[in-house]
N, C-alpha and C positions, 0 to 999 in steps of 0.2 A: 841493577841498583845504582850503579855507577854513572849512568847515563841520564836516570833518573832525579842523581843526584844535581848534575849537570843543567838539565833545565832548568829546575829550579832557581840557581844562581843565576842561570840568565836570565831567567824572566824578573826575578826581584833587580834588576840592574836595567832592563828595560820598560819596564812596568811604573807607569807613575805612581809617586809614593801615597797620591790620594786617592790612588786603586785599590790599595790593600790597606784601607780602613779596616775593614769586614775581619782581617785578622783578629784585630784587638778592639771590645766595646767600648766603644766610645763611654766615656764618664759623667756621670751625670751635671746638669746645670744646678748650681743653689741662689737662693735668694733667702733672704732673712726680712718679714715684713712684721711693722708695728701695729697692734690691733687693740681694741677695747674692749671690754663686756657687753657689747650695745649688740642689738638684733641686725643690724647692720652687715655684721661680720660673717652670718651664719653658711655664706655660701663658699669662704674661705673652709668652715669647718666641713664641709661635706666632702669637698673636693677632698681633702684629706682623709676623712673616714671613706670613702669610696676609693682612694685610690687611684685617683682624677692625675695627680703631679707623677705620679710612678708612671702612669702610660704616658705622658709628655717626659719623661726621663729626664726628671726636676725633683730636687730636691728641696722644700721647703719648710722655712723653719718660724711658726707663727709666735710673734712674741709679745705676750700681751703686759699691757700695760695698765693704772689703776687709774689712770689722770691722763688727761691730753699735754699736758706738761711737760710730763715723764715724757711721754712720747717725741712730743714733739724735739727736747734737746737730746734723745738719742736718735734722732734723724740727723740733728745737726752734727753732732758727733762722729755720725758715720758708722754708727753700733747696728743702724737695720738697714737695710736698701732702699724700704717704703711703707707705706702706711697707708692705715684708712683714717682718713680727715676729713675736711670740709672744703671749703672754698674761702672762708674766714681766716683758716689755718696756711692754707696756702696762697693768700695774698700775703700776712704776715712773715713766713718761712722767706718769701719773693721779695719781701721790701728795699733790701738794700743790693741784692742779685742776682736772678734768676738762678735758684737755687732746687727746685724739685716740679717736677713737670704732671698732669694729671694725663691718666690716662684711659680714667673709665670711671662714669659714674655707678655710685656702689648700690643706693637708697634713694629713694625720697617720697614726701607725701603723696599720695593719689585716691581719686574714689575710694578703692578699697579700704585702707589703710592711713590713717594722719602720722605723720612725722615728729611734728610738733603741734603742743595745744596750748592754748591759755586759759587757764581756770581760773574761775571765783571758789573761795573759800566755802565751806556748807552753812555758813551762818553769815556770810556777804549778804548784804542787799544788792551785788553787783548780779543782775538778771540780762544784759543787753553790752552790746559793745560800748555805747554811751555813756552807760553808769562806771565806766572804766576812770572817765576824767578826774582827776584832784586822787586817785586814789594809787594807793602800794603798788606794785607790781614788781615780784622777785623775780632775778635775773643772774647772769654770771658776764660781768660784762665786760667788752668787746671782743665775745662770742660767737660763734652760730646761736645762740640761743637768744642773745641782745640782739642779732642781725633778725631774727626768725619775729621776735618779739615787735621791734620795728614795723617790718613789712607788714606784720598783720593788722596792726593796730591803723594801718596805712588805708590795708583794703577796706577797711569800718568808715573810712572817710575820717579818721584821727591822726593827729601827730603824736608823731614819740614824746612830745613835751607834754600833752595833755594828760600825761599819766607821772608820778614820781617811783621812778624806779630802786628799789631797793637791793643791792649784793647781796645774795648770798650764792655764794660759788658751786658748795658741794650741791648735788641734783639730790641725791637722797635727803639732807638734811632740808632739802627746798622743799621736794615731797612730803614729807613730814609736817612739817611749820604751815602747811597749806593745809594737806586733813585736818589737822588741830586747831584751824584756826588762828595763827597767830602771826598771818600774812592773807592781806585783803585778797590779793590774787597773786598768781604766778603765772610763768611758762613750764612747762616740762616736755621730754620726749619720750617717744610709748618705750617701754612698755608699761613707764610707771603713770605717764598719765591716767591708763587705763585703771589702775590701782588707786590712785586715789579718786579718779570719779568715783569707783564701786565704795570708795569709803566717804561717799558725800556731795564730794567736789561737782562742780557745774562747769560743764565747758561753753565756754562763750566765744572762744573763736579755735581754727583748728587751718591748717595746709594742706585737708584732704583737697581742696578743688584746684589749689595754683602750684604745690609743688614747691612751696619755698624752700621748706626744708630739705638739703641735698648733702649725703656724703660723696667721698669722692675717693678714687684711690689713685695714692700720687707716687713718683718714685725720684730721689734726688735724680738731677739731670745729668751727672756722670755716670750713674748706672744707664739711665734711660741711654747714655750714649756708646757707653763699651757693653752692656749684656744688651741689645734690644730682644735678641732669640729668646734670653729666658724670660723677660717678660713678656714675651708673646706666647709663650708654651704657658705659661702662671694668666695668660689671660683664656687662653683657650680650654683649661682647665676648670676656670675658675667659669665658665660661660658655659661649660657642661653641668655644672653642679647649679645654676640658676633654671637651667632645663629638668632637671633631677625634682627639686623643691617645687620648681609650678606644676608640673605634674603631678605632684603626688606628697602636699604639703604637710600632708598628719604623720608623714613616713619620720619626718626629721622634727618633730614635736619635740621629744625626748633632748634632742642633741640643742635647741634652741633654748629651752629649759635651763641647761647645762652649762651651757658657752654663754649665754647670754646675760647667765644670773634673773631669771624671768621670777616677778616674787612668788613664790607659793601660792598668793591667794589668788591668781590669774593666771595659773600655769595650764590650770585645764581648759579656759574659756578664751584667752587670750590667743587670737587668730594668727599663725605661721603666714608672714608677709608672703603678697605676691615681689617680685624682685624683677628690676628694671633688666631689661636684654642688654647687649655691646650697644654701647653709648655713651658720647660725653657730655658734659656741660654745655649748652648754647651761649653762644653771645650773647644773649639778652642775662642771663644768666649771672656773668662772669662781669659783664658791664653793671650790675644793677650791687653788685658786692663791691667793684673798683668803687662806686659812688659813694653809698655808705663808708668804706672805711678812710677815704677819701674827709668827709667831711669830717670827720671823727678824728684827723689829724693820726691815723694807725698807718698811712703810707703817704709816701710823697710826692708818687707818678702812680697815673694808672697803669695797671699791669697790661702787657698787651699782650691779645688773646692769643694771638697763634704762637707764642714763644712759649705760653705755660698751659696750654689744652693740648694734646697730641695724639689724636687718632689713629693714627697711622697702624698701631702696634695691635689693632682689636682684631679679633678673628674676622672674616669674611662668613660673611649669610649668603 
């Protein structure tokens, strides 16, 4: 015993001290990330109901928010690590310093699925992109939703001026005043666009074909620089739960419903998104938002691309 006891002592004295990790588990990593009710999110929530962060030995703590507002000044404050935003949000967040980095795009429109739509009213005469000019058009503006609005009106071969845009901020209260009638047209993001077409509404333009519509998930750039580990374990995580959902998207119906606030009358018909692989924002992407907010007087330099895109952190295929 005595002998026994003896090597011991000496092996702990000659033994590197980051040999005998294995002694003691290692502790887990946390992150605190700011999220919405939007269908955007829903891969954050699976990874969580599955158990995705427990096997990267990550603790994470999803904290949602009723407004991008909210969010966004407890980002500034330093209340969450990171968030899901847009690229509107994060030129803003970046305007005066290089303030929160992105790291992986979260959503955006494709064939499948439109991101954002622009409807006519059910009692519009607006039938065509054209008939758009001299008229309303609600908006929450300088948005991704004025940004999304923009663009589209762009691809129709119109300027943003051809149309008189009208405020109104809250999206549900937009959805609403648009079934009813008492806004020529608007923009909205699914899922409620889909809710108010099924109540009338006409869609006249949509980002299923170019994608304009883009979230993003971004993390202040002091974390992206003292935790990179945990956001690469919260990316590999969260890139198994996007594997989860295209696979087998009716499985998490229920949880999209739930987290998402999906309204009732489209909870059963309303299609569980296919969801973009590890990837970020393109150049073209991040340059064509520099521009817009840009003329918009909402920044004062163009952001440059490789200081707030950052790849680096995404899992390997």
């Amino acid at each position: 015993m005595r002998r026994a006891t003896l090597v011991f002592l000496i092996l702990l004295l000659v033994v590197p001290a980051g040999a005998c990790d294995f002694l003691a588990p290692k502790q887990p990593l946390k992150l605190k990330v700011g999220i919405l009710p939007i269908v955007d999110v829903l891969p954050m929530h699976v990874a969580e109901a599955e158990g995705y962060y427990q096997e990267q030995q990550l603790e994470v703590e999803l904290v949602l928010f009723l407004s991008a507002i909210e969010r966004d000044a407890a980002l500034q404050a330093g209340q969450i690590d990171g968030q899901l935003n847009d690229l509107v949000s994060v030129a803003l967040l970046n305007r005066e310093s290089e303030a929160v980095q992105v790291v992986r795009l979260t959503y955006q429109g494709s064939p499948s699925r439109a991101m954002m739509v622009l409807l006519a009213a059910p009692n519009s005469e607006i039938r065509t992109p054209q008939d758009l000019k001299g008229k309303e058009v609600a908006v929450s503006g300088n948005t991704v939703i004025e940004y999304a609005t923009d663009r589209l009106l762009q691809t129709a071969g119109l300027s943003p001026n051809d149309v008189k845009k009208t405020e109104v901020s809250k999206i549900p209260v937009r959805a609403e005043m648009l079934a009813k009638g008492q806004i020529a047209a608007g923009t909205l993001p699914e899922p409620l666009a889909s809710l108010t077409v099924q109540q009338g509404a006409r869609v006249i333009l949509d980002d299923s074909q170019t994608g304009i519509g883009q979230s993003v998930l971004s993390f202040r750039a002091g974390v992206v620089e003292q935790r990179p580990e945990a956001i690469r374990r919260f990316l590999t995580a969260y890139e198994k739960a996007v594997v989860s959902i295209n696979a087998a998207p009716e499985k998490y119906r229920d949880l999209l419903v739930d987290r998402a606030k999906v309204p009732p009358q489209v909870a059963t018909t309303f299609a569980v998104p296919q969801y973009p692989q590890a990837s970020v924002p393109s150049k073209a992407d991040v340059a064509a938002v520099n521009e817009w907010a840009l003329a918009k007087g909402m920044i004062g330099r163009a952001l440059p691309y490789e200081r707030i895109v950052n790849p680096s952190l995404l899992p390997k295929r």
